[in-house]
TORVOKOL-944436 format. One record per atom (N, C-alpha, C): x negated, y, z negated; residue in three letters. Coordinates in steps of 0.001 Angstrom, whole numbers, padded with zeros to 6 digits, always signed. Each point is the difference from the previous one (the first is absolute). Layout:
BEGIN
XYZALA...
***
This chain:
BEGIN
+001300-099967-067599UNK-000454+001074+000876UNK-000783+000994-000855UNK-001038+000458+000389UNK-000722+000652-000647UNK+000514+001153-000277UNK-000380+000731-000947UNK+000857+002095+000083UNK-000513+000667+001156UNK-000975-000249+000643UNK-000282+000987+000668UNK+000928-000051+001699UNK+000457-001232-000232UNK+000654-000570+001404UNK+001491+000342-000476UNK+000372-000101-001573UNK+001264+000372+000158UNK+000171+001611+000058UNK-000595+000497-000366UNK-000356+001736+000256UNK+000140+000325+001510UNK-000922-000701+000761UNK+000230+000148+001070UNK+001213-000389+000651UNK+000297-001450-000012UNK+001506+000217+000478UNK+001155+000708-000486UNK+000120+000303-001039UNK+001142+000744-000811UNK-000608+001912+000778UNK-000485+000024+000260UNK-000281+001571+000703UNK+000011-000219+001507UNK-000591-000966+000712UNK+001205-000818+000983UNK+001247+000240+000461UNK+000294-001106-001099UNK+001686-000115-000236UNK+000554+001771+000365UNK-000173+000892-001502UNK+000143+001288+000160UNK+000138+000527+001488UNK-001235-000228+000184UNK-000191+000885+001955UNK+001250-000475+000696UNK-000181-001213+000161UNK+000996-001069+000546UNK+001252+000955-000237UNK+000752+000195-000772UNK+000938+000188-000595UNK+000766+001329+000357UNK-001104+001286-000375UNK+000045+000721+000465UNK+000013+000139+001752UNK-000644-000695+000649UNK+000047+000112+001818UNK+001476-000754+000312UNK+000388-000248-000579UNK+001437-000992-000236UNK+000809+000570+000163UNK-000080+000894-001129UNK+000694+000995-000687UNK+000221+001531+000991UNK-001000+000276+000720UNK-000240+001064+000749UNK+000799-000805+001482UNK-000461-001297+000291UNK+000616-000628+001535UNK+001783-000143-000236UNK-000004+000014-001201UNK+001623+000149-000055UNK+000424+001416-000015UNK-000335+000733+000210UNK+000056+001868-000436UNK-000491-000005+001574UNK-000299-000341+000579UNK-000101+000229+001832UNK+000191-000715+000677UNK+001051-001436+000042UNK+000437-001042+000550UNK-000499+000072+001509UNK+000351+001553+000485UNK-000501-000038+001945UNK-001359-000214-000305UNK-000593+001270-000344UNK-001531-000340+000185UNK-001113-001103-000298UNK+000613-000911-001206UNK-000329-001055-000156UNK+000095-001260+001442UNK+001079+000126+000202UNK+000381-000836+001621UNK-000926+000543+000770UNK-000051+000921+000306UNK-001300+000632+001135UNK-000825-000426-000284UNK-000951-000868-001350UNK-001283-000465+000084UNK+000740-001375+000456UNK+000455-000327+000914UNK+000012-001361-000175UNK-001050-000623+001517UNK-000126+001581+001146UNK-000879-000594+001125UNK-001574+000457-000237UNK+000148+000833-001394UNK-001537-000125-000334UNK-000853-000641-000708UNK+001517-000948-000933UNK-000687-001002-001083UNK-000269-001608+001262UNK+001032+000400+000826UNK-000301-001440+001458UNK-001331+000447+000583UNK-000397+001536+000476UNK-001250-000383+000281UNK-001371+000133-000541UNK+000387+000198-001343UNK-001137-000515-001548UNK-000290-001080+000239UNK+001012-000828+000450UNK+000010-001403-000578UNK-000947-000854+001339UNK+000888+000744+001290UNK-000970-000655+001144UNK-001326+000098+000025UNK-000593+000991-000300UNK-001087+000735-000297UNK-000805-000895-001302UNK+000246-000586-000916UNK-000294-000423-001054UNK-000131-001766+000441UNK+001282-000077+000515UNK-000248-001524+000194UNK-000598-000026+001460UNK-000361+000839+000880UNK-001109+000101+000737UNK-001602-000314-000251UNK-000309+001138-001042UNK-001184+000121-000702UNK-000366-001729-000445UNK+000638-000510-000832UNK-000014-001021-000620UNK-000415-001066+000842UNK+000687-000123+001253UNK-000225-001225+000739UNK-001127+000782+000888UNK-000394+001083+000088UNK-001164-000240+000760UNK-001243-000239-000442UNK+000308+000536-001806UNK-001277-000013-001029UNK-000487-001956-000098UNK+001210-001008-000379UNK-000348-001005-000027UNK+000032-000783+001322UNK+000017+000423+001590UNK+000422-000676+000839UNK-001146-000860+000346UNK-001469+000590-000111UNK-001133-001128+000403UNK+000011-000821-001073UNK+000078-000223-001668UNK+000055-000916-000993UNK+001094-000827+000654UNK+001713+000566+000320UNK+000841-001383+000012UNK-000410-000514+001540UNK-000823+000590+001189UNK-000171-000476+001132UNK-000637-001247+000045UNK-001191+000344-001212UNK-001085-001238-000243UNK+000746-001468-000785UNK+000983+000457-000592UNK+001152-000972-000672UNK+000884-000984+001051UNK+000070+000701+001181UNK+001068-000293+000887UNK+001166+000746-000009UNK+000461+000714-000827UNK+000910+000645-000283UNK+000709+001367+001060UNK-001432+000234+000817UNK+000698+001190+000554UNK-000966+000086+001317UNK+000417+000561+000765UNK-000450+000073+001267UNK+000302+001212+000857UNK-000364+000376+001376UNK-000267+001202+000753UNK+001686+000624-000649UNK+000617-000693+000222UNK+001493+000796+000314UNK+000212+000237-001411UNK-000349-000488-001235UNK-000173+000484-001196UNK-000454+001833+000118UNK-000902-000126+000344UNK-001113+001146-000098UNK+001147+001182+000783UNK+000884-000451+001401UNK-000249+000906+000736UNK+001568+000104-000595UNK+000731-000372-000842UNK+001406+000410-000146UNK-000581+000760-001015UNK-001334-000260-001377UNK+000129+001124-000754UNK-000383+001308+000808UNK-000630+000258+000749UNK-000218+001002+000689UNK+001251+000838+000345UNK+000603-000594+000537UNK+001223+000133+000760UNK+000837+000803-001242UNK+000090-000406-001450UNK+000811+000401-001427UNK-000699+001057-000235UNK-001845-000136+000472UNK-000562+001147-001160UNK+000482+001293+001249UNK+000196-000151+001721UNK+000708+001470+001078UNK+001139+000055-000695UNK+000769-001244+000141UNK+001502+000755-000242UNK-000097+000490-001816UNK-000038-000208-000549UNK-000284+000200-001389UNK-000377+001849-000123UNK-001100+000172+000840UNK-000497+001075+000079UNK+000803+001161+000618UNK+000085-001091+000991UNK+001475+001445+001150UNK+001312+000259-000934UNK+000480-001025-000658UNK+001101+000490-000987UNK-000286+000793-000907UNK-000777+000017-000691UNK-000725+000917-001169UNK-000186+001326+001020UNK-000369-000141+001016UNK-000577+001711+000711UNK+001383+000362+000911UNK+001213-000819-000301UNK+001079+000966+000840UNK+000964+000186-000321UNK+000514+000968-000876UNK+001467+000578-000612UNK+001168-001168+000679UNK-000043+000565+001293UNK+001143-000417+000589UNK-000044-001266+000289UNK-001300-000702-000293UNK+000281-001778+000098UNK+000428-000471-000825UNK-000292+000541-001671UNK+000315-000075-001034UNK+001561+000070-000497UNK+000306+000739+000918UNK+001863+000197-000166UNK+000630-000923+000920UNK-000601-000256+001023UNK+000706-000976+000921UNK-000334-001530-000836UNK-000867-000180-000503UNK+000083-001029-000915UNK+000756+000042-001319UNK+000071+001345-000948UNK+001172-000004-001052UNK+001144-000177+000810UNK+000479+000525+001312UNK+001524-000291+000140UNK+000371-001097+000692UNK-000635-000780+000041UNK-000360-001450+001038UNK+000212-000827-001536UNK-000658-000148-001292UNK+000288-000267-001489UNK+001297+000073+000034UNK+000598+001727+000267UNK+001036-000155-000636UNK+001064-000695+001100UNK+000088+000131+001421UNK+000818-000796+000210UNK+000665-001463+000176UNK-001971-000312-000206UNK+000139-001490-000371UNK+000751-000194-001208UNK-000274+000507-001216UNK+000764-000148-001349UNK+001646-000073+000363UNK+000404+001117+000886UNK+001274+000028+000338UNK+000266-001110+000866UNK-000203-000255+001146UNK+000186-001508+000668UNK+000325-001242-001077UNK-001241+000004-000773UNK+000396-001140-000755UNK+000916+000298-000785UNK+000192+001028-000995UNK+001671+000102-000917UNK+000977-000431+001184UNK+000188+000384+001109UNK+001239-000523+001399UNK-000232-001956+000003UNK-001125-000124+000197UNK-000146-001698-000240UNK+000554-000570-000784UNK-001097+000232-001122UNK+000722-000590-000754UNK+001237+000316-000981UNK+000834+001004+000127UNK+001530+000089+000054UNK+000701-001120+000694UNK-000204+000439+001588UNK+000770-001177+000403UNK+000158-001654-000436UNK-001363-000235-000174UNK-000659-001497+000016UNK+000819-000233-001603UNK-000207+000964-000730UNK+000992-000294-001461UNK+001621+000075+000006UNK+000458+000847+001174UNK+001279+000171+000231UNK+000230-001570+000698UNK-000600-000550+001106UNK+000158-001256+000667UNK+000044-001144-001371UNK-000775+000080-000435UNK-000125-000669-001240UNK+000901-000282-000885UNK+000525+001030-000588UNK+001242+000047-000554UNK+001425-000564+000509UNK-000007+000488+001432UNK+001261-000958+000678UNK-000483-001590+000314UNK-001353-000626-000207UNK-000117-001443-000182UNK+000419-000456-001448UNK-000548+001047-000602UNK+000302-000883-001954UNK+001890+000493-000218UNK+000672+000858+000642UNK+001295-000089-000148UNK+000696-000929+000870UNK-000378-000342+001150UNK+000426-001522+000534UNK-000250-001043-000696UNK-001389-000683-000877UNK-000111-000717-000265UNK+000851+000101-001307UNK+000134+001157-000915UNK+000709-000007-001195UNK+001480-000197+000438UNK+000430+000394+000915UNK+001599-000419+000089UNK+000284-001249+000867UNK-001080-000670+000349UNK-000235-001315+000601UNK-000001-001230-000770UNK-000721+000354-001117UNK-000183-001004-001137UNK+000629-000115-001356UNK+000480+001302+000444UNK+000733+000663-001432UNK-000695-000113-001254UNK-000862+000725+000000UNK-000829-000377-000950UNK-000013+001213-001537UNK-000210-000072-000869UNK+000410+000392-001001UNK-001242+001126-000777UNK-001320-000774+000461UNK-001046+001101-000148UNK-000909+000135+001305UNK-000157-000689+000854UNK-000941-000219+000969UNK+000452+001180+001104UNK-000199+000890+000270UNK-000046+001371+000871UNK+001765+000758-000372UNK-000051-000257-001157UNK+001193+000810-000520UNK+000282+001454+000009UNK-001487+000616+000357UNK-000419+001326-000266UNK-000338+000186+001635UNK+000623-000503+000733UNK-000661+000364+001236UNK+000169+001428-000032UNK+001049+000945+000035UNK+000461+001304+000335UNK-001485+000782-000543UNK-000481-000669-001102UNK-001131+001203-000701UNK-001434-000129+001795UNK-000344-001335-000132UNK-000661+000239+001379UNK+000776+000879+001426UNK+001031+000039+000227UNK+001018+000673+000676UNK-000654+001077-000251UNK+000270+000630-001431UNK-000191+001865-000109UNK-001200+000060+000214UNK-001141-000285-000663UNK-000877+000095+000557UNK-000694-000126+001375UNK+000596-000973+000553UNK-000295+000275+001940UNK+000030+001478-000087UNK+001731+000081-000002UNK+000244+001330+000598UNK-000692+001219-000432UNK-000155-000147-001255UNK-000963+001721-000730UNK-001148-000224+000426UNK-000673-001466+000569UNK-001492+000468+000520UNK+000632+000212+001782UNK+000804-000608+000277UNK+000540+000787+001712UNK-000353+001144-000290UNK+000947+000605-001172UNK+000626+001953+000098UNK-001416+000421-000133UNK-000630-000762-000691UNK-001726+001015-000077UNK-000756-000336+000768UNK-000052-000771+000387UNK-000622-000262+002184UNK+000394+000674+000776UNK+001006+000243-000123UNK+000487+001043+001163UNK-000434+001550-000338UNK+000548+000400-001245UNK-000136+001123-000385UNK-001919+000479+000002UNK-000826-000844-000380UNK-001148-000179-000201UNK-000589+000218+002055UNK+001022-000413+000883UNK-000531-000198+001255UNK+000250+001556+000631UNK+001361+000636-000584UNK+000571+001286+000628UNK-001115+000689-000952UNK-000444+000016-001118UNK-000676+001425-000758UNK-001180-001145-001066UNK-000851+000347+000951UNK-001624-000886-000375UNK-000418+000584-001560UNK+000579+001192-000098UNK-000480+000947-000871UNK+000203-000849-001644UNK+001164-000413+000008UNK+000591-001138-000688UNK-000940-000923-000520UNK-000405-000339+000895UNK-000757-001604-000312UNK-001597+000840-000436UNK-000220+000606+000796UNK-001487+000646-000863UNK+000074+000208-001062UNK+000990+000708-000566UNK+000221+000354-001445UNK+000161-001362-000907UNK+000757-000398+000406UNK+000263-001368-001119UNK-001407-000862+000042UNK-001224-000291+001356UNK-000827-000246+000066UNK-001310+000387-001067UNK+000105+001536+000316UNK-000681+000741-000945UNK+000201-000095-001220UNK+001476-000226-000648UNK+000150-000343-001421UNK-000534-001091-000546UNK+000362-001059+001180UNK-000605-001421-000409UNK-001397+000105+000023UNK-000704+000747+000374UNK-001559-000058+000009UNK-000206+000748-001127UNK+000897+000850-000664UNK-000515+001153-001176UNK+000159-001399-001087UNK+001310-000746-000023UNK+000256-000950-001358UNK-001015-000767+000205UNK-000640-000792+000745UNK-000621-001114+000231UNK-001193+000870-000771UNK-000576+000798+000362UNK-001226+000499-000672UNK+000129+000708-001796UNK+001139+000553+000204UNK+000560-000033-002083UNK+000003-001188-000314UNK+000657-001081+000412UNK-000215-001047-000873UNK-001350-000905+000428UNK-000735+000210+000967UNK-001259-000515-000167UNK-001365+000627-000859UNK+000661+001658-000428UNK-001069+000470-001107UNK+001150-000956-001329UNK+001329+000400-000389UNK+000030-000435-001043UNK-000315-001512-000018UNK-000163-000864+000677UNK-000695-001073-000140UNK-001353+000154-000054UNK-000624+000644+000207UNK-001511-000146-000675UNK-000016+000401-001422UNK+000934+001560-000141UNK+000076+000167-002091UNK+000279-001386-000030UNK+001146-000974-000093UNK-000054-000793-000949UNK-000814-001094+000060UNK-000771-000163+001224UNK-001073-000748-000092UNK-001073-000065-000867UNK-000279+001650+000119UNK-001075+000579-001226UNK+000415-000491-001534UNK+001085+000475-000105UNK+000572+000171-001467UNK+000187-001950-000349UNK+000645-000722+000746UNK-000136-001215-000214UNK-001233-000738+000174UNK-001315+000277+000139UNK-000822-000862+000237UNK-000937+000392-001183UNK
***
């Protein structure tokens, strides 16, 4: 890699790191970009398919209803970006989906667990689902945080928001050591 590319990513990385660093120091407000980074994205992958839609049309690739769903991404895209309150009805629609699924899949691991403790005291088996109880606890602590996550949304934004602050610290410190190793 040339220096001038590792310069650049290693100051990158840095930025990276720091916005990381700051999304973990505001866990809510970080969650609140989550219906403006959705309609960045509609908006973007709008643009895109309408910029190449006559090249892939001439390919075969794409056709009227191509054209008219990006349309359709670049309104809604736009109306989310221009309305506070659509923007929140989509962060808390995030977060209660997040919560639904901790309730899922709790159960589906709690169900789980009472198949591998039938089959372990069925077969009597010596290592083969010996540990069922550990799938057991875990059902239940993702139940207790499905539920809890369903009564107070506030919950799940935050832990949301954290996970979006780490994901971006360790995607700058993965560019430093990209720099520094290449």
């Amino acid at each position: 890699m040339k220096t001038g590319y590792k310069i650049l990513s290693a100051i990158l990385g840095l930025l990276m790191m720091a916005s990381g660093i700051y999304c973990l120091m505001t866990p809510g407000l970080t969650f609140m970009t989550v219906g403006w980074l959705i309609g960045c994205n509609m908006i973007a992958d709008a643009a895109g398919n309408i910029i190449t839609w006559k090249e892939r049309k001439d390919e075969g690739m794409a056709d009227g209803w191509t054209l008219a769903g990006a349309i359709a991404s670049l309104a809604f895209g736009i109306v989310l970006l221009g309305s506070n309150a659509l923007q929140l009805s989509v962060d808390m629609f995030v977060a209660y989906l997040a919560a639904a699924w901790l309730l899922v899949i709790g159960i589906m691991r709690f169900v789980r667990s009472m198949k591998l403790r039938r089959f372990h005291r069925a077969l009597n088996t010596k290592i083969v689902a010996k540990r069922w109880w550990v799938v057991m606890l875990n059902g239940i602590v993702l139940i207790a945080l499905g539920i809890l996550s369903l009564m107070n949304p506030t919950i799940t934004a935050f832990a949301i928001g954290t996970m979006m602050g780490l994901n971006i610290l360790f995607a700058g410190v993965n560019l430093i050591s990209t720099a520094c190793a290449a």
